[in-house]
C-alpha positions in Angstrom: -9.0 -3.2 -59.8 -6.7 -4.2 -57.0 -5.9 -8.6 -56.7 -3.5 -7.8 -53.8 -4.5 -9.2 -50.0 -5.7 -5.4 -48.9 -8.2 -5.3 -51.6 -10.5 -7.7 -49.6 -9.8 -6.1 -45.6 -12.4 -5.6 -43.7 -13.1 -5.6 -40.3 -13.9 -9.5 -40.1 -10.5 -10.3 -41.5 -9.1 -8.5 -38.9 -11.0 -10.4 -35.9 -10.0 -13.8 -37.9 -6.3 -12.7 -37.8 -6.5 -11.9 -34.0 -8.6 -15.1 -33.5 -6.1 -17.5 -35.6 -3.7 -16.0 -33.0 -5.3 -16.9 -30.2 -5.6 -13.3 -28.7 -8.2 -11.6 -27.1 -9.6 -8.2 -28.3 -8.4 -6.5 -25.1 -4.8 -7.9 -25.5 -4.7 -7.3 -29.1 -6.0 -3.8 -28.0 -3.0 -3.2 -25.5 -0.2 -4.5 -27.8 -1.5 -2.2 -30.7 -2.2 1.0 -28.2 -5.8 0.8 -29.5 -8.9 1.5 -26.6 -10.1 -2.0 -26.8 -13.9 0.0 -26.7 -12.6 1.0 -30.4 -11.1 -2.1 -31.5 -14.4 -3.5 -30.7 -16.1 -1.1 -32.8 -13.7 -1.6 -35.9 -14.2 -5.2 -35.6 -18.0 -5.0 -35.5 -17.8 -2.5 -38.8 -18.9 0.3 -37.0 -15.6 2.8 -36.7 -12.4 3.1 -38.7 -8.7 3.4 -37.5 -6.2 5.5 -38.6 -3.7 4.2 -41.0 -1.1 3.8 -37.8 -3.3 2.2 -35.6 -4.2 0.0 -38.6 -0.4 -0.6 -38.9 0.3 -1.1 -35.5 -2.7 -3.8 -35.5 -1.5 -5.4 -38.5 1.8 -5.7 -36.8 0.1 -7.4 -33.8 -2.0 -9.8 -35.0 0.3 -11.2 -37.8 -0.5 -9.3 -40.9 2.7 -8.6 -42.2 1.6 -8.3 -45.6 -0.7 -5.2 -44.6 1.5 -3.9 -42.6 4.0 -3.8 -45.2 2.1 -1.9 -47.4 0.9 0.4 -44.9 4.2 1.3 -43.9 5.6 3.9 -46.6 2.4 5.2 -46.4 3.5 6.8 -42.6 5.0 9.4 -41.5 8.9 9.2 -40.5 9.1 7.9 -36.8 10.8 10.8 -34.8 13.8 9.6 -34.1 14.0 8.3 -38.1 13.4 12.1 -39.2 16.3 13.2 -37.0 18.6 11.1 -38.2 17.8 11.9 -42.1 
């Protein structure tokens, strides 16, 4: 059983963490190059995102934790696989 901070995500953490910052779901949206319809749905429980677009939120909204367990889970950014 996981005790870290992603074991207890959901999609009303995620509206607290873009509320505790302040930002509305259609700037949140923008920063995170998420259709805010979607975001909308995520946050209401209805629709997933991908594990980027989860990442990019994360990043967005403060979650640095999540994000930084989301991130070896990516693929190589372009310009990272080029220069390996």
């Amino acid at each position: 059983m996981q005790t870290d901070s992603t074991s207890t995500l959901n999609s009303r953490s995620l509206r607290a963490a873009r509320e505790e910052k302040g930002m509305s779901l259609r700037t949140a949206a923008a920063r995170s190059g998420i259709d805010p319809g979607h975001l909308s749905k995520v946050e209401r429980g209805e629709k997933q995102l991908s594990l980027d677009a989860l990442y990019r939120l994360a990043l967005v909204v403060g979650l640095s934790e999540l994000a930084g367990h989301l991130k070896p889970l990516l693929p190589p950014a372009p310009e990272q696989a080029a220069a390996g």
